[in-house]
N, C-alpha and C positions, 0 to 999 in steps of 0.2 A: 446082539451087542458086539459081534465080532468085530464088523466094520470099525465101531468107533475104536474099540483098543487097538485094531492094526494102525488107527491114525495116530491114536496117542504114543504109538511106541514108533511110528516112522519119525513122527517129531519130538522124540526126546531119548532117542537109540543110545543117549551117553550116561542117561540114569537109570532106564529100565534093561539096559542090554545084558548085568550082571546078575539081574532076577530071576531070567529062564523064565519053567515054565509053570513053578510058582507064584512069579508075578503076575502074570497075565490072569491066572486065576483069580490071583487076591485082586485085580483092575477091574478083571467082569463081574464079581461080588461087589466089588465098589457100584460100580454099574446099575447092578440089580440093584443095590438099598436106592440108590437116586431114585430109579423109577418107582420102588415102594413110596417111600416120602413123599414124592412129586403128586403122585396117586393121593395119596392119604389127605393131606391138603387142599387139593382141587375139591377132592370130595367134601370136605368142612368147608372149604371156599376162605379159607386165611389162610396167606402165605407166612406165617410167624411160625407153622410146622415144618415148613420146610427152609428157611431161613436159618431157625434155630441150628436144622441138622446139617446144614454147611456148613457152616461158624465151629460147629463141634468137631466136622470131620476133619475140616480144616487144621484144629488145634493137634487132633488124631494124627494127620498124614505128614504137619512139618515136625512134630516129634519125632517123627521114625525117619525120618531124611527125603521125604517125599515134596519135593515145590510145590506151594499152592497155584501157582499159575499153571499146574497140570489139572486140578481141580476144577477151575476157571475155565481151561478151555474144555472139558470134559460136560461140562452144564451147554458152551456153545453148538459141541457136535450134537449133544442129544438135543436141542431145540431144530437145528439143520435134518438132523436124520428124520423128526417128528412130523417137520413143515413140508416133509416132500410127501410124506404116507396117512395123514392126518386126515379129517375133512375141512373145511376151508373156516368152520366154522367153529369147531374146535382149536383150531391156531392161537388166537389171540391171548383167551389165560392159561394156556400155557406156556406162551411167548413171557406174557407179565410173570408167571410165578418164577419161571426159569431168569430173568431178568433180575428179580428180586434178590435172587441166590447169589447172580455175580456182582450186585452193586454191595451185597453187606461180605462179600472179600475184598469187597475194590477199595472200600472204605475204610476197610483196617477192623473190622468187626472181630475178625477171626483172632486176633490178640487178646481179646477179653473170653474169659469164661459166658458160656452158655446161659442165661438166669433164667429161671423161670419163677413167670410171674406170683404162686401160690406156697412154694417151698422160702420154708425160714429155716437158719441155721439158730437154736435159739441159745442164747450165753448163759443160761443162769446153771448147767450142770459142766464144770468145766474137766470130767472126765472123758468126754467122748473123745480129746487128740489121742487120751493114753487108750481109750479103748480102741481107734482109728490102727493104732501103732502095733496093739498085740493082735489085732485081728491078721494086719497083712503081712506081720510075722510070721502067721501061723501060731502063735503062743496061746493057746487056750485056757491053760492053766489061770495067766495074768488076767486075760479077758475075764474069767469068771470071777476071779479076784474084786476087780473093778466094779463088775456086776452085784458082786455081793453084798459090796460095800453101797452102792445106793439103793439097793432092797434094805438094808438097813436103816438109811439116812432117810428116804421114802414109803416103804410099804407100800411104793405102787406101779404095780407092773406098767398100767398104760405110759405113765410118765415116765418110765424106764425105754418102753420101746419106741412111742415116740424123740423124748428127748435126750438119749444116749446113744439109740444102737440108729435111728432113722437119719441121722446127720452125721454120723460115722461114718455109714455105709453111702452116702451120697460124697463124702469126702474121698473113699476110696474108692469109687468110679472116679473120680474127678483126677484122681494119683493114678488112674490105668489111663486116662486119655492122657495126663500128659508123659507116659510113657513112665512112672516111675517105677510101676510094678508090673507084672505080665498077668496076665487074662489068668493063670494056674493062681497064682496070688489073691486074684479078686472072686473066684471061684472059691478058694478055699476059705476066705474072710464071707463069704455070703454063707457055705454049708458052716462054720462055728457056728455063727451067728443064730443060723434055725434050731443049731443043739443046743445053744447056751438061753435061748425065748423058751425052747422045750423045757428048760430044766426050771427056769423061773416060774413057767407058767405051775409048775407041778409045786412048787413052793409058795406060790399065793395061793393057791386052794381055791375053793369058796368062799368068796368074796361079798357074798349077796344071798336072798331067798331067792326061789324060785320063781320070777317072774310069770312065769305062765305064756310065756312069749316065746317067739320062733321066728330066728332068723338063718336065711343061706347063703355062704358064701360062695363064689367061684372065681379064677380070672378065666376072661372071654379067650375064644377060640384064637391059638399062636401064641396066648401071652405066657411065658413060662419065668416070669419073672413075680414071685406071687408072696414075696417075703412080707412085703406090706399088707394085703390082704388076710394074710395070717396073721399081723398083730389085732388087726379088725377084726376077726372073729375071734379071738381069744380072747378080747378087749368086752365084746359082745356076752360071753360066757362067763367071763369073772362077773358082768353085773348081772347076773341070774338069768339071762336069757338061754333059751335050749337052740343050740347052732349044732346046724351042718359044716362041713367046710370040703368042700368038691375035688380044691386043689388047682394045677394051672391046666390049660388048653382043654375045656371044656368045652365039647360040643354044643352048638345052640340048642339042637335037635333033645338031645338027651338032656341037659339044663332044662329047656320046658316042660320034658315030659314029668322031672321030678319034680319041682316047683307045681304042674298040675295035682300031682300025686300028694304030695306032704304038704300045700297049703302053707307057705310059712307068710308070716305080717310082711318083712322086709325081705327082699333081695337084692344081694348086693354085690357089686361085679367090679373089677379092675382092668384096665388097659394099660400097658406097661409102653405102647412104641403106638406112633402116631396112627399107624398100618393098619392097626389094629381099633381104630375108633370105627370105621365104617361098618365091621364085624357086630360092635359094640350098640352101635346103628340099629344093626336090623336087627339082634338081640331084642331091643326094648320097644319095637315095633312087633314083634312077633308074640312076645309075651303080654302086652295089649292089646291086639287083635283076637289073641288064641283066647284068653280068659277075662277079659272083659271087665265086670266090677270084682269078680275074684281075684285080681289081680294083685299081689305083693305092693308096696312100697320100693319104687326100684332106685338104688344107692348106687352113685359110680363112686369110682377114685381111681390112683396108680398117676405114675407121674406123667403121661400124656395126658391127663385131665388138669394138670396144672399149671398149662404155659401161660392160659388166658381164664378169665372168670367164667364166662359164658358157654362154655363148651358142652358144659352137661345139660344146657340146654338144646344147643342143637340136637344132643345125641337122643332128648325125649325123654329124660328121667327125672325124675321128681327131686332126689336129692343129690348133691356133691361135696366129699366130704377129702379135705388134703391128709388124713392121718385117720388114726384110733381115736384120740382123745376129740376128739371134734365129731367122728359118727355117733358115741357113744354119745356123745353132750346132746346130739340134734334128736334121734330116736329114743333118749332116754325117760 
């Protein structure tokens, strides 16, 4: 990728010249996510994964005082750099996907938020601005305040985590992309966030008899984004089911070997970044091949399963679920 940044910084020497050699780094990590995404997409064969993640980046790069028309011509070198080293036959979708990228900035795409197709923001708890507000505060205290007060009004965790803290927390990504908080801010609002679900979850207790059921979670191999996955299997364990929970960046390898091992009904997996479906791919190609009719119920979610409906089909898994209160509802 050296090439393309030496071009990008010959023709634009008057905004990157006071970057150094920071910026060049933070250009070829630019770089590198393209080619992730570009990948990721090809592989699923919809360009709406990688459309999406211009349109984002875009939103990301004029925040911080970055031109999108550096963006734009950064999609044209890597389709040039591609078409000279490619096979003749390979060209073509990647010529369309990379095409795709620069018609929804040409178009003015990149002024509107990101939507994805399966995420609601829903109105009827109208705590979550104030919870949004103490999270990237840092104010925990308030956060749990807030918290306590709809374990009160409610008595129910799912409906807590997904409709307080799940639309909070997509709120404050949304306040890092457009630059209003720094990456430390939305870091420390995601770790509250896992203490203040800890503390709830230990205050709804048992919720249910013991089901007699077993389910496991994990996010797939890279995802370390696994906040939501954890409300699903806590979600999973309040209704009496006996759960595992793996945690993020789980091995395929070792995942199959315990899922051979403990036998549970359901497994259930999260991809948090588009990159990360084709991992998620052979995931649930491996675990039906490996064990056959013994095989689990395999559950996706995470928010790269939610740009479009269909995707948990591609990927070969039986169910797709956008939150907790919806897994529980389907396997319940």
């Amino acid at each position: 990728m050296q090439w393309i940044t030496d071009e990008i910084y010959r023709r634009h020497q008057s905004v990157l010249r006071l970057r150094g050699a920071r910026g060049r780094y933070h250009t070829e990590q630019d770089l590198k996510y393209h080619i992730e995404f570009l990948s990721g997409a090809l592989a699923i064969r919809n360009p709406v994964f990688f459309t999406n993640y211009v349109c984002w980046l875009a939103n990301v790069l004029e925040t911080r005082g970055v031109p999108v028309p550096m963006l734009y011509e950064s999609l044209e070198l890597l389709e040039d750099f591609y078409g000279r080293r490619l096979d003749a036959s390979l060209r073509p979708p990647l010529a369309r996907y990379l095409e795709a990228g620069r018609l929804a900035l040409s178009d003015g795409r990149q002024a509107r938020e990101v939507s994805y197709a399966n995420v609601h923001r829903p109105a009827d708890l109208v705590s979550v601005d104030g919870l949004k507000e103490s999270l990237m505060t840092g104010d925990a205290t308030s956060a749990w305040s807030i918290v306590r007060a709809c374990w009160e009004e409610t008595g129910d965790y799912v409906a807590i985590a997904t409709r307080l803290f799940q639309p909070a927390l997509y709120d404050i990504g949304t306040a890092w992309q457009r630059n209003e908080i720094t990456v430390a801010q939305e870091h420390l609002a995601t770790a509250i966030s896992q203490t203040l679900l800890t503390q709830l979850y230990l205050v709804a207790g048992s919720q249910a008899e013991p089901s007699g059921r077993k389910a496991l979670f994990a996010g797939v191999e890279d995802n370390r984004h696994v906040l939501g996955v954890r409300m699903v299997s806590d979600a999973f364990a309040l209704a009496g089911w006996s759960v595992e929970y793996l945690g993020a960046d789980t091995p395929t390898e070792a995942l199959l070997q315990h899922v051979d091992a403990t036998t549970p009904e359901v497994l259930g997996v999260s991809a948090s970044m588009v990159q990360q479906l084709p991992a998620l791919q052979r995931l649930v190609e491996v675990v039906r091949a490996e064990l056959g009719e013994r095989r689990p119920i395999i559950l996706v979610g995470g928010l790269s399963t939610n740009q479009f409906d269909d995707v948990w089909r591609w990927l070969g898994a039986d169910l797709w679920s956008p939150d907790a209160a919806h897994a529980v509802k389907e396997l319940g």
